[in-house]
mmCIF file as Biopython writes it, N, C-alpha, C and O atoms, coordinates in Angstrom:
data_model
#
loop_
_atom_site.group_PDB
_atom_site.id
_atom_site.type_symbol
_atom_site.label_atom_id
_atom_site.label_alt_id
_atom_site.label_comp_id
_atom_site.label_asym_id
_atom_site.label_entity_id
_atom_site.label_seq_id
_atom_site.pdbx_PDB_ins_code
_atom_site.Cartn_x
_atom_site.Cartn_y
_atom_site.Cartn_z
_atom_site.occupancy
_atom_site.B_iso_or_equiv
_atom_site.auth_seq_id
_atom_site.auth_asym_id
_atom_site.pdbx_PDB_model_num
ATOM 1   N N  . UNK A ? 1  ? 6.803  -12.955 -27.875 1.0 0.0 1  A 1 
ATOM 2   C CA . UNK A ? 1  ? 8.141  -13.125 -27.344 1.0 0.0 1  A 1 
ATOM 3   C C  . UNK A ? 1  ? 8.846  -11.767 -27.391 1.0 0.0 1  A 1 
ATOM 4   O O  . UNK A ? 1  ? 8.609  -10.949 -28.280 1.0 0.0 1  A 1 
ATOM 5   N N  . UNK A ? 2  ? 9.711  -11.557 -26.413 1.0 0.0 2  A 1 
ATOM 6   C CA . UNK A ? 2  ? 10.114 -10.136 -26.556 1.0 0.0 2  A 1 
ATOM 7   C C  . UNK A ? 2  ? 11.543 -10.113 -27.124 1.0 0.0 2  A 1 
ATOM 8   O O  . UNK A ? 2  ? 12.259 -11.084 -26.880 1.0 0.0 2  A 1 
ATOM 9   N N  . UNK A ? 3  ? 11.934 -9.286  -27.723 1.0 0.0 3  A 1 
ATOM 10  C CA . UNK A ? 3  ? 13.399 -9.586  -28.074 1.0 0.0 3  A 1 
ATOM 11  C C  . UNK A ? 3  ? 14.727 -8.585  -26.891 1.0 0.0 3  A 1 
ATOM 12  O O  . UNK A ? 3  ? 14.371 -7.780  -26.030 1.0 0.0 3  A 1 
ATOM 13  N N  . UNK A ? 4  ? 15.762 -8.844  -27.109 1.0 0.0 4  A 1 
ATOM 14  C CA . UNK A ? 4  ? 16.694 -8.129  -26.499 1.0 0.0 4  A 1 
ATOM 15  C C  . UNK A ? 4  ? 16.669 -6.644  -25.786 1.0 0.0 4  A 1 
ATOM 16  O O  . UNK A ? 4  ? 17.092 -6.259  -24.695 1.0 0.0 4  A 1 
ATOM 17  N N  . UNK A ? 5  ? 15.968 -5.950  -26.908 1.0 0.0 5  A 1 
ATOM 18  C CA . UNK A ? 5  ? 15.821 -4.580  -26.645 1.0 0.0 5  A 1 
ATOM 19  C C  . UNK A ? 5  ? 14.343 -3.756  -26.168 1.0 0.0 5  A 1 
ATOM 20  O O  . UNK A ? 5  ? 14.177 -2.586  -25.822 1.0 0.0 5  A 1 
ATOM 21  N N  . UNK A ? 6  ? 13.363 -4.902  -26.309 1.0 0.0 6  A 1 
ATOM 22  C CA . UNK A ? 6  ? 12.095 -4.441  -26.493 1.0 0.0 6  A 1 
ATOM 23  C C  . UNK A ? 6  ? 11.308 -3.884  -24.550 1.0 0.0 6  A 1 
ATOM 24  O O  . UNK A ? 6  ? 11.597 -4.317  -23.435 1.0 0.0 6  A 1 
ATOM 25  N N  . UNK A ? 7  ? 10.715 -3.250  -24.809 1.0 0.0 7  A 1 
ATOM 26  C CA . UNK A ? 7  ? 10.472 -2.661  -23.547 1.0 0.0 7  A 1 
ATOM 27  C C  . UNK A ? 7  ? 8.515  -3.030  -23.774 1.0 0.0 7  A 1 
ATOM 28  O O  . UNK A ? 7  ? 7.812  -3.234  -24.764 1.0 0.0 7  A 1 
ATOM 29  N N  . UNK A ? 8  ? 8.256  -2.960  -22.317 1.0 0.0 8  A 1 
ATOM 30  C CA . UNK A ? 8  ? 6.543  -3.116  -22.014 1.0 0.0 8  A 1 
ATOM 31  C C  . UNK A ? 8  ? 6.376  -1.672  -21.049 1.0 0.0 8  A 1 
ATOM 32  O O  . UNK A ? 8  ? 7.112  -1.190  -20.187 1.0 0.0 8  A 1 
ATOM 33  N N  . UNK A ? 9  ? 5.614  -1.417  -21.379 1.0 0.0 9  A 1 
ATOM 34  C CA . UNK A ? 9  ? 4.524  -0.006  -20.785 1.0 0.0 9  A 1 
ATOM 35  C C  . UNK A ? 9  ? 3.603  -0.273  -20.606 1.0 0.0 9  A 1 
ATOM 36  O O  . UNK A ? 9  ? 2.862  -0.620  -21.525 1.0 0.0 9  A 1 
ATOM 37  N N  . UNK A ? 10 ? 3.212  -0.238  -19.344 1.0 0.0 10 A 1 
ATOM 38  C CA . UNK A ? 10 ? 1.322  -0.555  -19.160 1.0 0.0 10 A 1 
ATOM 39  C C  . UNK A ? 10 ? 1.357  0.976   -17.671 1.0 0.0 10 A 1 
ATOM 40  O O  . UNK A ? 10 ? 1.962  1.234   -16.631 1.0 0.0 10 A 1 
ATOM 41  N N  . UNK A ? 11 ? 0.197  1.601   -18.609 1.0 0.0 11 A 1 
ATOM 42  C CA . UNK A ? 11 ? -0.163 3.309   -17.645 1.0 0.0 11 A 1 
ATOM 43  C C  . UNK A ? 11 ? -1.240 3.617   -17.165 1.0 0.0 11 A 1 
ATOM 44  O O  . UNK A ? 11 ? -2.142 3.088   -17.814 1.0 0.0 11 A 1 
ATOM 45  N N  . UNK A ? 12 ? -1.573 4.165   -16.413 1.0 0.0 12 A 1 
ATOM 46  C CA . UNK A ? 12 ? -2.947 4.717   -16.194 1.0 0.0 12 A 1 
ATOM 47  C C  . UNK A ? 12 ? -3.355 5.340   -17.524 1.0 0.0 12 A 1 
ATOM 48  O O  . UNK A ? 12 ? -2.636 5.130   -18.501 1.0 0.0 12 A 1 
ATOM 49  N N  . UNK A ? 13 ? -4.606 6.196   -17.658 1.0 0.0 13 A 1 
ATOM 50  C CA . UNK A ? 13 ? -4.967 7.310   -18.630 1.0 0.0 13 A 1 
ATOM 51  C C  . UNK A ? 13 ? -4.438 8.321   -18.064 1.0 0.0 13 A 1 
ATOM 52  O O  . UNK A ? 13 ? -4.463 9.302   -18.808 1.0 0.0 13 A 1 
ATOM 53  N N  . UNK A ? 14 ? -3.903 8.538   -16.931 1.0 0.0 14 A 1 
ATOM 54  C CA . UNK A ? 14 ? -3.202 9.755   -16.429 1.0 0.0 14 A 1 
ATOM 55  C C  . UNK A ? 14 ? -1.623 10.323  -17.643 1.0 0.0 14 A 1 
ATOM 56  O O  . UNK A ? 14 ? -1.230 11.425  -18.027 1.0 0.0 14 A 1 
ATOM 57  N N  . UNK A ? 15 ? -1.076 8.687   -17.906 1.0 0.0 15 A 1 
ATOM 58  C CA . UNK A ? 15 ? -0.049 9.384   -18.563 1.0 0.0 15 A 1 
ATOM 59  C C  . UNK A ? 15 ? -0.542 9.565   -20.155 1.0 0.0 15 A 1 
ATOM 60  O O  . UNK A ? 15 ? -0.141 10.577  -20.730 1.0 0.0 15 A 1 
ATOM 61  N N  . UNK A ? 16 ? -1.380 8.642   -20.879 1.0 0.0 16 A 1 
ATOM 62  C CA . UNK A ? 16 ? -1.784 8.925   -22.327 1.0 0.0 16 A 1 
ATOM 63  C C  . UNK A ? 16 ? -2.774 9.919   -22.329 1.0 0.0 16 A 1 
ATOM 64  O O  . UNK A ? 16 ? -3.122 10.263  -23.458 1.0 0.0 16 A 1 
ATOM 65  N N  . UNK A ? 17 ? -3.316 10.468  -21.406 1.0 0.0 17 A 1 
ATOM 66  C CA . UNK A ? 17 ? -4.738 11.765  -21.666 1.0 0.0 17 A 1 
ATOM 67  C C  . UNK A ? 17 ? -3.013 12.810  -21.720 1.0 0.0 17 A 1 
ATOM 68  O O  . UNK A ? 17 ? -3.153 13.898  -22.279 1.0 0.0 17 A 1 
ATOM 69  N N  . UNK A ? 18 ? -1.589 12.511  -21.206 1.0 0.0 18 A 1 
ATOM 70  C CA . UNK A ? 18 ? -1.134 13.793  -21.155 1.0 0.0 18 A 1 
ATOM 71  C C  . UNK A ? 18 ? -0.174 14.033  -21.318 1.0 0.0 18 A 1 
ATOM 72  O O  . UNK A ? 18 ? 0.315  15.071  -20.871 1.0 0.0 18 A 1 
ATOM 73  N N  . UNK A ? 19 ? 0.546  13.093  -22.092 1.0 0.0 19 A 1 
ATOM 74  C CA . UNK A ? 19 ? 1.304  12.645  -23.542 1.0 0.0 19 A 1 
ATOM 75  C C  . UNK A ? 19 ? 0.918  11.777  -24.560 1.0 0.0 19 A 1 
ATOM 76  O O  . UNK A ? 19 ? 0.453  10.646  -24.416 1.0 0.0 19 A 1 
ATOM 77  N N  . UNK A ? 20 ? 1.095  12.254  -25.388 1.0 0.0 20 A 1 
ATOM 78  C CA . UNK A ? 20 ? 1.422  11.861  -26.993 1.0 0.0 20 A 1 
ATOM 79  C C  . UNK A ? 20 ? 2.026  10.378  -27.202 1.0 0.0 20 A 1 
ATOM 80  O O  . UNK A ? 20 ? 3.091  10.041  -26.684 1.0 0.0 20 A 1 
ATOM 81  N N  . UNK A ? 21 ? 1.450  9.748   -27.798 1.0 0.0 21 A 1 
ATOM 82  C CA . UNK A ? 21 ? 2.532  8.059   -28.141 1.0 0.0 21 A 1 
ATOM 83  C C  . UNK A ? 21 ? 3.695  8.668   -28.579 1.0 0.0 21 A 1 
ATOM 84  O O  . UNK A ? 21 ? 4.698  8.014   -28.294 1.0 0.0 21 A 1 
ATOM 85  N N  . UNK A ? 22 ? 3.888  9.651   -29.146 1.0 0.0 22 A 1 
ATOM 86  C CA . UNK A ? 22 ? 5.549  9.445   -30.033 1.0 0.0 22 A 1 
ATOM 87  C C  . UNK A ? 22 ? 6.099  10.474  -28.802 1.0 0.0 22 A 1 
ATOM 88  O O  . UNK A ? 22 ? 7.323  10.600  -28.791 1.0 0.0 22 A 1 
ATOM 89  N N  . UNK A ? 23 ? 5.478  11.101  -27.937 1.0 0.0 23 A 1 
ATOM 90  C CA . UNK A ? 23 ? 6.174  11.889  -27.032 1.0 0.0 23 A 1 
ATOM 91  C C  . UNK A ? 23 ? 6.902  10.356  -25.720 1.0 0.0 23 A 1 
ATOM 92  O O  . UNK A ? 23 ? 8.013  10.100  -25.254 1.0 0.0 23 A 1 
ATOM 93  N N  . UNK A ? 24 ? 5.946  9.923   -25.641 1.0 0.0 24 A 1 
ATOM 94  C CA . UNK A ? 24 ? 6.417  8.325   -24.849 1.0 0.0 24 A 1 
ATOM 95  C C  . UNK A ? 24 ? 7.709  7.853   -25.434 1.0 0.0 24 A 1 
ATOM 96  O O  . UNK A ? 24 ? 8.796  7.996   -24.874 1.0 0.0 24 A 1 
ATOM 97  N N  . UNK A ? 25 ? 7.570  7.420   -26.314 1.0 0.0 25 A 1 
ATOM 98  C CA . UNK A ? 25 ? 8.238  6.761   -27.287 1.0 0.0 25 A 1 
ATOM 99  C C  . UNK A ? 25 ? 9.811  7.452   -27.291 1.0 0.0 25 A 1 
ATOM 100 O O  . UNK A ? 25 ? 10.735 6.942   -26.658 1.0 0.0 25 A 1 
ATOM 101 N N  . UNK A ? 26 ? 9.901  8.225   -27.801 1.0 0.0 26 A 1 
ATOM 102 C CA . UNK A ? 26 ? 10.865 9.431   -27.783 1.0 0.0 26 A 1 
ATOM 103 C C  . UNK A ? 26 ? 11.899 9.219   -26.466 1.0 0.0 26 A 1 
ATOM 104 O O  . UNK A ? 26 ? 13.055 8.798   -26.441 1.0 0.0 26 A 1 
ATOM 105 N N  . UNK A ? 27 ? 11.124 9.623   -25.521 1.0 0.0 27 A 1 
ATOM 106 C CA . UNK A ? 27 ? 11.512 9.577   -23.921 1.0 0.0 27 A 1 
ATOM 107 C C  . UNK A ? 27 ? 12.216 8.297   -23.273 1.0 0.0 27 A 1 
ATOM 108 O O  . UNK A ? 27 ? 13.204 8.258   -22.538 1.0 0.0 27 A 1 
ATOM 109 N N  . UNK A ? 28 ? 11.317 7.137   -23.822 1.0 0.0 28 A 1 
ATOM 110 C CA . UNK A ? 28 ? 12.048 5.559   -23.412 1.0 0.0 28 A 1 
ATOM 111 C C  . UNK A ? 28 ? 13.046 4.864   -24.371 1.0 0.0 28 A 1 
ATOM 112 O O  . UNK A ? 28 ? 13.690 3.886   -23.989 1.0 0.0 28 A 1 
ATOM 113 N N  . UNK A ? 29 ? 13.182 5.419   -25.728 1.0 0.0 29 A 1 
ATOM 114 C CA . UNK A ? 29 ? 13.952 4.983   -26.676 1.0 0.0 29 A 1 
ATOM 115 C C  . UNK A ? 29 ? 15.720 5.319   -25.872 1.0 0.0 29 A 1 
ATOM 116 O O  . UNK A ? 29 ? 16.144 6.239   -25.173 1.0 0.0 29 A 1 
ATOM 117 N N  . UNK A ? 30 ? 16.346 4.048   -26.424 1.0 0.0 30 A 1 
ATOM 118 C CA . UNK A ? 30 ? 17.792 4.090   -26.154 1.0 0.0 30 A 1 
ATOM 119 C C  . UNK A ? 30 ? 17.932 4.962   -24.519 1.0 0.0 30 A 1 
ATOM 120 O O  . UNK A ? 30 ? 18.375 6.093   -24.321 1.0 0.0 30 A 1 
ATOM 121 N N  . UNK A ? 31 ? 17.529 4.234   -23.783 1.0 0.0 31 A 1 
ATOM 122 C CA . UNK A ? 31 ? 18.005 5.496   -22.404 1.0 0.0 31 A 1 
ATOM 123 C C  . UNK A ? 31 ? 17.442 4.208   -21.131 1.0 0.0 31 A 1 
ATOM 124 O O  . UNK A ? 31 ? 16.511 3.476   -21.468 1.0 0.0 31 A 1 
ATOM 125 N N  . UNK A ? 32 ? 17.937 4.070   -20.028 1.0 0.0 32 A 1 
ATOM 126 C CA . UNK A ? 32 ? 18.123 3.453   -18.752 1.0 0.0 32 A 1 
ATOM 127 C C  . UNK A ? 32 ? 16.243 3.444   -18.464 1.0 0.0 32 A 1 
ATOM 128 O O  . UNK A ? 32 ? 15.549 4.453   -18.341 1.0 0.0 32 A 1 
ATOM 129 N N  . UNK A ? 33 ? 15.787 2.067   -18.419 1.0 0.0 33 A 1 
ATOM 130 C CA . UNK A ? 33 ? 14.198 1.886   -18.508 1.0 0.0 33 A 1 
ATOM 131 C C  . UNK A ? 33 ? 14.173 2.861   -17.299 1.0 0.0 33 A 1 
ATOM 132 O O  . UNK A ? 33 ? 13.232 3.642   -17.440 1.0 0.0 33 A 1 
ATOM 133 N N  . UNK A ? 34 ? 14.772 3.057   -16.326 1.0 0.0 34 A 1 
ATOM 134 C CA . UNK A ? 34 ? 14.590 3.522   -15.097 1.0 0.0 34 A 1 
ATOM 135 C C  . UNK A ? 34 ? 14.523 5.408   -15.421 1.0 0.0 34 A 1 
ATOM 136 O O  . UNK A ? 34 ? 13.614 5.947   -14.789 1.0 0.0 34 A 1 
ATOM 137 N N  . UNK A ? 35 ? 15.136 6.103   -16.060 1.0 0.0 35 A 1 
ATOM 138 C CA . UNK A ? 35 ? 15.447 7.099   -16.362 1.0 0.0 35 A 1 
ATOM 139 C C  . UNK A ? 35 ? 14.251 7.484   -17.171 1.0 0.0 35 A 1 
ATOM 140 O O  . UNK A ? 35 ? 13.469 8.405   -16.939 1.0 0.0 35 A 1 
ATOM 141 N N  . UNK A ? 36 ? 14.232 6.404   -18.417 1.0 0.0 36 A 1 
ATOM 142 C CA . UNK A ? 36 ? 12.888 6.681   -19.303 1.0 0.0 36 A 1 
ATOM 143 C C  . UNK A ? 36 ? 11.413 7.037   -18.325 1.0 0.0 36 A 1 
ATOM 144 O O  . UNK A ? 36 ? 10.727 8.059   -18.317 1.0 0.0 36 A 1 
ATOM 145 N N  . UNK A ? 37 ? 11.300 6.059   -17.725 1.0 0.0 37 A 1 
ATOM 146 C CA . UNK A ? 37 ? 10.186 6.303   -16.866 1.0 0.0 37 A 1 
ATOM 147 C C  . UNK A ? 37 ? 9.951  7.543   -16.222 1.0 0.0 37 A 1 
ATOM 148 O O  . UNK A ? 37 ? 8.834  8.061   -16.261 1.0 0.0 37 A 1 
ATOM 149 N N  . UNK A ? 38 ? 11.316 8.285   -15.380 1.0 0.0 38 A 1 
ATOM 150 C CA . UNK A ? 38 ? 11.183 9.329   -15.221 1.0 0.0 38 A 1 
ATOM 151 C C  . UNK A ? 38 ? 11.086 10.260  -15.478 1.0 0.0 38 A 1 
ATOM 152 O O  . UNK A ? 38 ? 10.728 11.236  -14.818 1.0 0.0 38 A 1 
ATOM 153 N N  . UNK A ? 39 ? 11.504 10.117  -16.900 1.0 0.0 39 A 1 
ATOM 154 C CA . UNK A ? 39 ? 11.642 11.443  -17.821 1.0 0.0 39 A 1 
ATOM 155 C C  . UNK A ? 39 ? 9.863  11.558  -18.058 1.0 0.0 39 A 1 
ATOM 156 O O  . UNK A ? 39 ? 9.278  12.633  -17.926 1.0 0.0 39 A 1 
ATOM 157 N N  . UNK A ? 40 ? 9.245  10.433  -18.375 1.0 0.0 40 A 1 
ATOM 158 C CA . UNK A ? 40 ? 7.996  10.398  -18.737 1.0 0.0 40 A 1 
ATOM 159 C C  . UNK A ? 40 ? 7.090  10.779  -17.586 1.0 0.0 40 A 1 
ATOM 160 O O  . UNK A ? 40 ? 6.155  11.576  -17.670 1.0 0.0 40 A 1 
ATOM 161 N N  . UNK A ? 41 ? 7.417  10.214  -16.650 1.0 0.0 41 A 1 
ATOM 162 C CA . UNK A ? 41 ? 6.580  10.923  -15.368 1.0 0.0 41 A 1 
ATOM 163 C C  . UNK A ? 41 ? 6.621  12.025  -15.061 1.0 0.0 41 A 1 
ATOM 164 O O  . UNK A ? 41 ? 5.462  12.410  -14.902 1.0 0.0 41 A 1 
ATOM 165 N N  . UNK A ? 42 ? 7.597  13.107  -14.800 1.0 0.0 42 A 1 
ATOM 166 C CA . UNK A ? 42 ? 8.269  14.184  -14.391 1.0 0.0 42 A 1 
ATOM 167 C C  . UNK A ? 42 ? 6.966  15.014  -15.575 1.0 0.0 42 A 1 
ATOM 168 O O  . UNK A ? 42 ? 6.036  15.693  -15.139 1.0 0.0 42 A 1 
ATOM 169 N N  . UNK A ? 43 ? 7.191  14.761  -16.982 1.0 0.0 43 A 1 
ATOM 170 C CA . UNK A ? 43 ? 6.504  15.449  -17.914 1.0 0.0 43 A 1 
ATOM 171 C C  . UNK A ? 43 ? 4.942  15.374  -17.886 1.0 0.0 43 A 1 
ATOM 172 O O  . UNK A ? 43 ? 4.062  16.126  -18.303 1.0 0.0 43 A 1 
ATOM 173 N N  . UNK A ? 44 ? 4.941  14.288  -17.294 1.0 0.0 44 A 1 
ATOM 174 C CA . UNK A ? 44 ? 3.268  14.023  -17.238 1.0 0.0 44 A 1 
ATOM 175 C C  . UNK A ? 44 ? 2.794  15.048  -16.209 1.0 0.0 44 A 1 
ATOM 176 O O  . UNK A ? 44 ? 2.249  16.112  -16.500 1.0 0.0 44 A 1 
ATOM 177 N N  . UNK A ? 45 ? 3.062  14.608  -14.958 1.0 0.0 45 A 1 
ATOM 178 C CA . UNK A ? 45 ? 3.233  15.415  -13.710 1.0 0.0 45 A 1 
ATOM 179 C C  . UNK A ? 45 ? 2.943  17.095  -14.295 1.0 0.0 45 A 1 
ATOM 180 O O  . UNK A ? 45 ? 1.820  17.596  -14.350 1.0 0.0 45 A 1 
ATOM 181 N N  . UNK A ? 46 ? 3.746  17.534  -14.550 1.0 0.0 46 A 1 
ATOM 182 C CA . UNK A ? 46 ? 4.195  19.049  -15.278 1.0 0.0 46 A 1 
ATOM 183 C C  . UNK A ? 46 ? 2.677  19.148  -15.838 1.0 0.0 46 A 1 
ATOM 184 O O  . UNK A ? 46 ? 1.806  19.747  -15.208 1.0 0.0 46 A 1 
ATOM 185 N N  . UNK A ? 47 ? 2.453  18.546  -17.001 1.0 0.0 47 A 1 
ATOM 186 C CA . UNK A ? 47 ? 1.384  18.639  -17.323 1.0 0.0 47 A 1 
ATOM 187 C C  . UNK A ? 47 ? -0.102 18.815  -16.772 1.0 0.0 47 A 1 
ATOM 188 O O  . UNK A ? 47 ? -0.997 19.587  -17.117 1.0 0.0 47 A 1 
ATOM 189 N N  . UNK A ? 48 ? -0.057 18.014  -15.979 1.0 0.0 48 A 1 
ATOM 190 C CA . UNK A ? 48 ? -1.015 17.810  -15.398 1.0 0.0 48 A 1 
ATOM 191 C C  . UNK A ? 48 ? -1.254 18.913  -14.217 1.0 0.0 48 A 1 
ATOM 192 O O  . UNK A ? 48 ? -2.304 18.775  -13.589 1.0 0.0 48 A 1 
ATOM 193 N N  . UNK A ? 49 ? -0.350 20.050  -13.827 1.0 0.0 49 A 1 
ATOM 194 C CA . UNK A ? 49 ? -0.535 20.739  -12.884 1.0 0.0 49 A 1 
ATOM 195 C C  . UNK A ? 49 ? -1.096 22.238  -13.801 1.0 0.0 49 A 1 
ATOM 196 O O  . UNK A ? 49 ? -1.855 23.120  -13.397 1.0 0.0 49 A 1 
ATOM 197 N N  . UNK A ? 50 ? -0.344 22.100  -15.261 1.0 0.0 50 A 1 
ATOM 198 C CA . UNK A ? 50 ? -0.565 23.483  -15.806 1.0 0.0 50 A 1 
ATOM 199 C C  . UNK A ? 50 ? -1.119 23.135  -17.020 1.0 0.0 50 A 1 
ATOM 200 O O  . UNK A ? 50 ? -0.541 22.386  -17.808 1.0 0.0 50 A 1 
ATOM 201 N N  . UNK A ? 51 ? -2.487 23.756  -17.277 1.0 0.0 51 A 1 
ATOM 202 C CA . UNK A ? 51 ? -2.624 23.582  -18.516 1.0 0.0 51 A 1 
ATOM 203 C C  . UNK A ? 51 ? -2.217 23.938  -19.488 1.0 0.0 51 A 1 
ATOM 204 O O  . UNK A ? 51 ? -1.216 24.631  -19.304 1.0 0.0 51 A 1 
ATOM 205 N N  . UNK A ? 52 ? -2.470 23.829  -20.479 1.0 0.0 52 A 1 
ATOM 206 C CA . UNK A ? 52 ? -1.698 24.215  -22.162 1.0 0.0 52 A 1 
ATOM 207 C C  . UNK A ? 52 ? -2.818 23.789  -22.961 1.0 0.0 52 A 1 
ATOM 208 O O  . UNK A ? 52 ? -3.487 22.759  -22.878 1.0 0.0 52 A 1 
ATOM 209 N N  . UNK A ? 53 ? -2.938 25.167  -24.070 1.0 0.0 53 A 1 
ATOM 210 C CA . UNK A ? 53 ? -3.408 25.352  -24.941 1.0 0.0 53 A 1 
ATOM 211 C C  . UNK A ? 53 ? -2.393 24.154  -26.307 1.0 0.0 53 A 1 
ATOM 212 O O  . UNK A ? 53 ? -2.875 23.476  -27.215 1.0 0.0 53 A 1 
ATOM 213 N N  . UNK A ? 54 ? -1.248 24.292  -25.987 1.0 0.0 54 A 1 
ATOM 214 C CA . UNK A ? 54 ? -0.781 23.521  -27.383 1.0 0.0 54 A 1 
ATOM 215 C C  . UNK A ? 54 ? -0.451 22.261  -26.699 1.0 0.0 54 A 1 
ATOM 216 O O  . UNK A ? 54 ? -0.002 21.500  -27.556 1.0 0.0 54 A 1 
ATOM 217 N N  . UNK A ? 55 ? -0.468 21.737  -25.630 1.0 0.0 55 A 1 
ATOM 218 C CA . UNK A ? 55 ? 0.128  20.244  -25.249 1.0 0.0 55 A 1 
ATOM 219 C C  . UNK A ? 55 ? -0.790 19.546  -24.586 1.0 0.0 55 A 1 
ATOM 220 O O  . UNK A ? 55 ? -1.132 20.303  -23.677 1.0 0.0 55 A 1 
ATOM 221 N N  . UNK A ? 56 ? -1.403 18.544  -24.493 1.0 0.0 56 A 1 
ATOM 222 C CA . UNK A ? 56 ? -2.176 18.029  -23.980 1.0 0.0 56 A 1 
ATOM 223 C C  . UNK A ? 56 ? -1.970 18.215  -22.363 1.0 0.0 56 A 1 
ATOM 224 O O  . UNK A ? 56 ? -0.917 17.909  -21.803 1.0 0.0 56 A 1 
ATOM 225 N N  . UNK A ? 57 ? -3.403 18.894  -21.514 1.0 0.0 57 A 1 
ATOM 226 C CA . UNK A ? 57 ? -2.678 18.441  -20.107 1.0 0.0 57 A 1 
ATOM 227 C C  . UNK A ? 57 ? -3.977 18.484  -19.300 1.0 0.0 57 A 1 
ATOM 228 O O  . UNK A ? 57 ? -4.838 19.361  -19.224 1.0 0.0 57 A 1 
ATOM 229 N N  . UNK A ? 58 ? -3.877 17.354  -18.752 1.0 0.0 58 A 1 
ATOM 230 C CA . UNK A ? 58 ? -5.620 17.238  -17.845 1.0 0.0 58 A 1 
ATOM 231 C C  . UNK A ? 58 ? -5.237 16.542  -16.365 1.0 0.0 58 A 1 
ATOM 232 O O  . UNK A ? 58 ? -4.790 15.401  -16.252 1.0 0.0 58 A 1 
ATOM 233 N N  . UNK A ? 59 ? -5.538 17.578  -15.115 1.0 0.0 59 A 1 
ATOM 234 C CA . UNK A ? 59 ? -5.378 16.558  -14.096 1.0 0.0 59 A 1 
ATOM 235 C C  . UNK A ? 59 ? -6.078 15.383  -13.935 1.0 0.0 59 A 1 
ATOM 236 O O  . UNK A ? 59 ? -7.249 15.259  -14.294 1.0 0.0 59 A 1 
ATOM 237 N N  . UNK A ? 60 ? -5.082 14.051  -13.138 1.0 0.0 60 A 1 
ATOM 238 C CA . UNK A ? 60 ? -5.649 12.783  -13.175 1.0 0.0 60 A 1 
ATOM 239 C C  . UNK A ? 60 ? -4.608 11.934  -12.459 1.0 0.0 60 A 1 
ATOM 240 O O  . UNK A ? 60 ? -3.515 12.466  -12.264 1.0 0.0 60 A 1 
ATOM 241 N N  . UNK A ? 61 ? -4.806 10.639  -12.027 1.0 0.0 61 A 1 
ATOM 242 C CA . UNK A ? 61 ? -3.765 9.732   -11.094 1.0 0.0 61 A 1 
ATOM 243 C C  . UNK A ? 61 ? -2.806 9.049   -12.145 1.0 0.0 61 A 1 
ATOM 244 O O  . UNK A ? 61 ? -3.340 8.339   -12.998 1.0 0.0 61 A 1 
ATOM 245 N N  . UNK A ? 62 ? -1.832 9.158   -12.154 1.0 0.0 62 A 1 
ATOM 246 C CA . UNK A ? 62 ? -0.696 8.489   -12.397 1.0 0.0 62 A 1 
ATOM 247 C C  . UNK A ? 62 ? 0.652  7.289   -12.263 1.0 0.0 62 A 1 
ATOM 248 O O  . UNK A ? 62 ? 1.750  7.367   -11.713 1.0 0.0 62 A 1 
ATOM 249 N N  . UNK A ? 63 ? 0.034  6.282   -12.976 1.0 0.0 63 A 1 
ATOM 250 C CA . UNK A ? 63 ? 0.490  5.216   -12.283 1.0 0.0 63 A 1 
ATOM 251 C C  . UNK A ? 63 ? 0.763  4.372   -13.822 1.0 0.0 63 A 1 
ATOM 252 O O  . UNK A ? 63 ? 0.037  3.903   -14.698 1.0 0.0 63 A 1 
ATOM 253 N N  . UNK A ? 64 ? 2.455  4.503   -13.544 1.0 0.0 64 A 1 
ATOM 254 C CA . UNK A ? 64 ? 3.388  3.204   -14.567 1.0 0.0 64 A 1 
ATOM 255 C C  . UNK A ? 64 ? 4.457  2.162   -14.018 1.0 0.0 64 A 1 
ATOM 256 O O  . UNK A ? 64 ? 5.020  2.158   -12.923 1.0 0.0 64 A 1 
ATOM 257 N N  . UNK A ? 65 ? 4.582  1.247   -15.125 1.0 0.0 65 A 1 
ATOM 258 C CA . UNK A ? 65 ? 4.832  -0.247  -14.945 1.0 0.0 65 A 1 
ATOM 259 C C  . UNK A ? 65 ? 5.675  -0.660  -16.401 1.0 0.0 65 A 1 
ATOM 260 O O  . UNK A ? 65 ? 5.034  -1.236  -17.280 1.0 0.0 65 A 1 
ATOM 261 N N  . UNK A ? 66 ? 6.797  -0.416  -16.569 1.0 0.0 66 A 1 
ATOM 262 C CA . UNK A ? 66 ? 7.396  -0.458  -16.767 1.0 0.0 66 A 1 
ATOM 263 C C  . UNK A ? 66 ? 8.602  -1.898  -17.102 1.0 0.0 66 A 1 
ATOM 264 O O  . UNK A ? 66 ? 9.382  -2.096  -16.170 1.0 0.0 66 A 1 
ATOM 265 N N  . UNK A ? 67 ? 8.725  -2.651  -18.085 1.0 0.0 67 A 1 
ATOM 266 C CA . UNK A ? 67 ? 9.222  -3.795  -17.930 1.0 0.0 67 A 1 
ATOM 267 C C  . UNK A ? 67 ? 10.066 -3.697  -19.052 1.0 0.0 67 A 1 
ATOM 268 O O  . UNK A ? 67 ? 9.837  -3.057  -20.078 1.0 0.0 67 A 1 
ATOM 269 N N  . UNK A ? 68 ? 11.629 -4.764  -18.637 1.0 0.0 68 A 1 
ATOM 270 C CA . UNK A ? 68 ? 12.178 -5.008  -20.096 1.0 0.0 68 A 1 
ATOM 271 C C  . UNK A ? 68 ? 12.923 -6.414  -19.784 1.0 0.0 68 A 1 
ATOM 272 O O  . UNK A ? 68 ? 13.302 -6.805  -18.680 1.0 0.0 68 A 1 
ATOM 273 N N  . UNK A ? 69 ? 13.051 -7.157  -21.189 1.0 0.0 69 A 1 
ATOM 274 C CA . UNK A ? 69 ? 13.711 -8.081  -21.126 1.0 0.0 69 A 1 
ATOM 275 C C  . UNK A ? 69 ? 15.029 -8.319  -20.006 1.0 0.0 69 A 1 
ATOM 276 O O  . UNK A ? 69 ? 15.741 -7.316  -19.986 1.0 0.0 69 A 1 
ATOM 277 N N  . UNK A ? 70 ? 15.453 -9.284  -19.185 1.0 0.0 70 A 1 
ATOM 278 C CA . UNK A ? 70 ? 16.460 -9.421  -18.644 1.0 0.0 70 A 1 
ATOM 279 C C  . UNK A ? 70 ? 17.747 -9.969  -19.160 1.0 0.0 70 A 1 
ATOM 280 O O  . UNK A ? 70 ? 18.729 -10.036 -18.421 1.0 0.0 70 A 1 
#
């Protein structure tokens, strides 16, 4: 059962090969599900074009789904 505040994430491996759970987490906490998502995509994206030695980043397809209680 979900409660008031609780949010669902279901992603490709595009966005977890290229963020972090607590980098997710971080991003969708307290903020407009709609906004969260973007903030998380935008970063994935980024990632995924440039690599990095300190941040995870591997090109790949990207695709989220996003849900919250009504």
């Amino acid at each position: 059962k979900l409660s008031r505040h609780d949010r669902v994430l279901v992603a490709s491996d595009g966005l977890f090969d290229n963020l972090q759970l607590e980098e997710i987490a971080q991003r969708m906490r307290c903020v407009n599900l709609a906004e969260g998502v973007t903030k998380i995509s935008k970063l994935a994206t980024k990632r995924m074009r440039y690599e990095s030695d300190s941040s995870p980043s591997k090109p790949d397809d990207l695709t989220i789904l996003a849900l919250k209680r009504a």
